[in-house]
Steps between C-alpha positions, in 0.01 A plus 500: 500500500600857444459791680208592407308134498631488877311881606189396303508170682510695817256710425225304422547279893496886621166589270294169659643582839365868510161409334459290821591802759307784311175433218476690233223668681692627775757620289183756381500639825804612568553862536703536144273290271247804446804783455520698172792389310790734350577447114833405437425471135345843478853632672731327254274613160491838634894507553441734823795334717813313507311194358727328742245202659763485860511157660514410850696136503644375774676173337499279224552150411839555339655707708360453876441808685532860385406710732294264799440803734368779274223695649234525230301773612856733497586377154193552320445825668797593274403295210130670509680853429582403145430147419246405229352203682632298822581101479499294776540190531282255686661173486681368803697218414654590251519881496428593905197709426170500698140636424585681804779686280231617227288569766743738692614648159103593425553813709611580179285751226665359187440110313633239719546176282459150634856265411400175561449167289121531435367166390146520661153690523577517860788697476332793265216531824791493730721795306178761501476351871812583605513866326663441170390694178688291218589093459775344364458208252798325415444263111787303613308304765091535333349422151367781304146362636584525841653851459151619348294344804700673726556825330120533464409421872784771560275768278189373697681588795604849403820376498804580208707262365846451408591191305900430538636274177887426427447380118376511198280204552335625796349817249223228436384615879384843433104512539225802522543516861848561523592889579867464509783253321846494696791353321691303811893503373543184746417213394311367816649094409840622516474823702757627208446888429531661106352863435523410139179293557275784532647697224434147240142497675372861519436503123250201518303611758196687406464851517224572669633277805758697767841341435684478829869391531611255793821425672835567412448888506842667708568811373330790315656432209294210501197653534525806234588158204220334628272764466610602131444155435130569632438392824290646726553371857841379655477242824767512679616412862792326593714792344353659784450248782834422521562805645520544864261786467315431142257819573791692439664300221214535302418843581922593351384255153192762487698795488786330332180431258366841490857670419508231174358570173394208348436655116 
């Protein structure tokens, strides 16, 4: 098994295990399932910030811990000042992240995105319960039918969504009821990062979908080729977590950003 095979394997013990401590129906009550949701999509079309999405990740599977004692309410205060959208990651085994993280970050007025390994209903009721405005939807572990299901219980939900491919063969995924299409540059088998991906990919995805770029993303320089290349959003967040103090080093790449012209 890869990776990948291993954290959807994982996932789906954790998915039968929570539908026995909370119903769908009590996941309806809780104090975030009713909320208005922010657009993420409507920030990226509009081009009215950084377009940076700014992740808060704690670890990962191929390199262990990155920063284990971050305080997420201090780092996405600064990530809120500039930042497009907010990730955070809700998978604990593999990544250390906790609903109570999202929850903690929904103090929050801007998009917070749900990272996690959706592969169930359940888990769409359990993002809007939690506070999230946009899923992820990764093609590498569901069919094209599967990514449709979800996607539309998502827009039933009020909820946006983000579907994450790595390939060419993975285009097959885009549906209707995706908002946004983000180009991962690792490969999630073999954890192996290429930026080139997303340049080879951004001219087959269609036009009218947002075209977000994924992983990989250090330096502005980056960021101003992606964006001639036409991307909209750029998710990034161990560039920043692996800081001691990654408020601060993203709020330096925003003004390193700001001084850059990217024409």
């Amino acid at each position: 098994m890869n990776i990948l095979d291993t954290i959807v394997a994982q996932k789906k013990v954790e998915v039968e295990n929570a539908k026995k401590h909370n119903s769908i129906s009590v996941l309806q009550k809780m104090p975030y399932f009713n909320r208005d949701t922010f657009s993420l999509k409507n920030i990226l079309k509009e081009g009215i910030s950084t377009g940076i999405i700014a992740e808060f990740k704690r670890k990962s599977p191929s390199k262990g811990f990155i920063n284990a004692n971050a305080n997420i309410v201090d780092v996405t205060n600064s990530y809120a000042q500039f930042a497009a959208g907010i990730s955070v990651l809700t998978d604990t085994s593999f990544f250390g992240g906790s609903f109570h993280d999202l929850q903690e970050a929904r103090v929050q007025k801007v998009p917070i995105l749900r990272k996690d390994f959706m592969i169930d209903d359940y888990q769409i009721y359990e993002a809007k319960a939690i506070g999230a405005d946009v899923i992820l939807l990764i093609a590498a572990c569901l069919s094209p039918k599967q990514v449709k299901t979800l996607a539309k219980l998502a827009k039933q939900l009020n909820l946006e969504v983000l579907l994450e491919i790595h390939c060419a063969d993975e285009l097959q995924h885009i549906c209707d009821e995706v908002d946004m299409v983000g180009v991962n540059n690792r490969n999630l088998k073999t954890f192996n990062v290429n930026i080139e991906t997303s340049l080879q990919l951004i001219t087959q995805i269609p036009a009218h979908k947002i075209p977000i770029t994924e992983s990989g993303i250090t330096n502005v320089e980056t960021i101003c080729k992606l964006k001639k290349a036409g991307f909209k959003g750029f998710l990034m967040g161990e560039n920043f977590m692996k800081n001691a103090n990654p408020g601060m080093a993203f709020s330096l790449f925003v003004e390193q950003l700001n001084q850059t012209s990217c024409e």
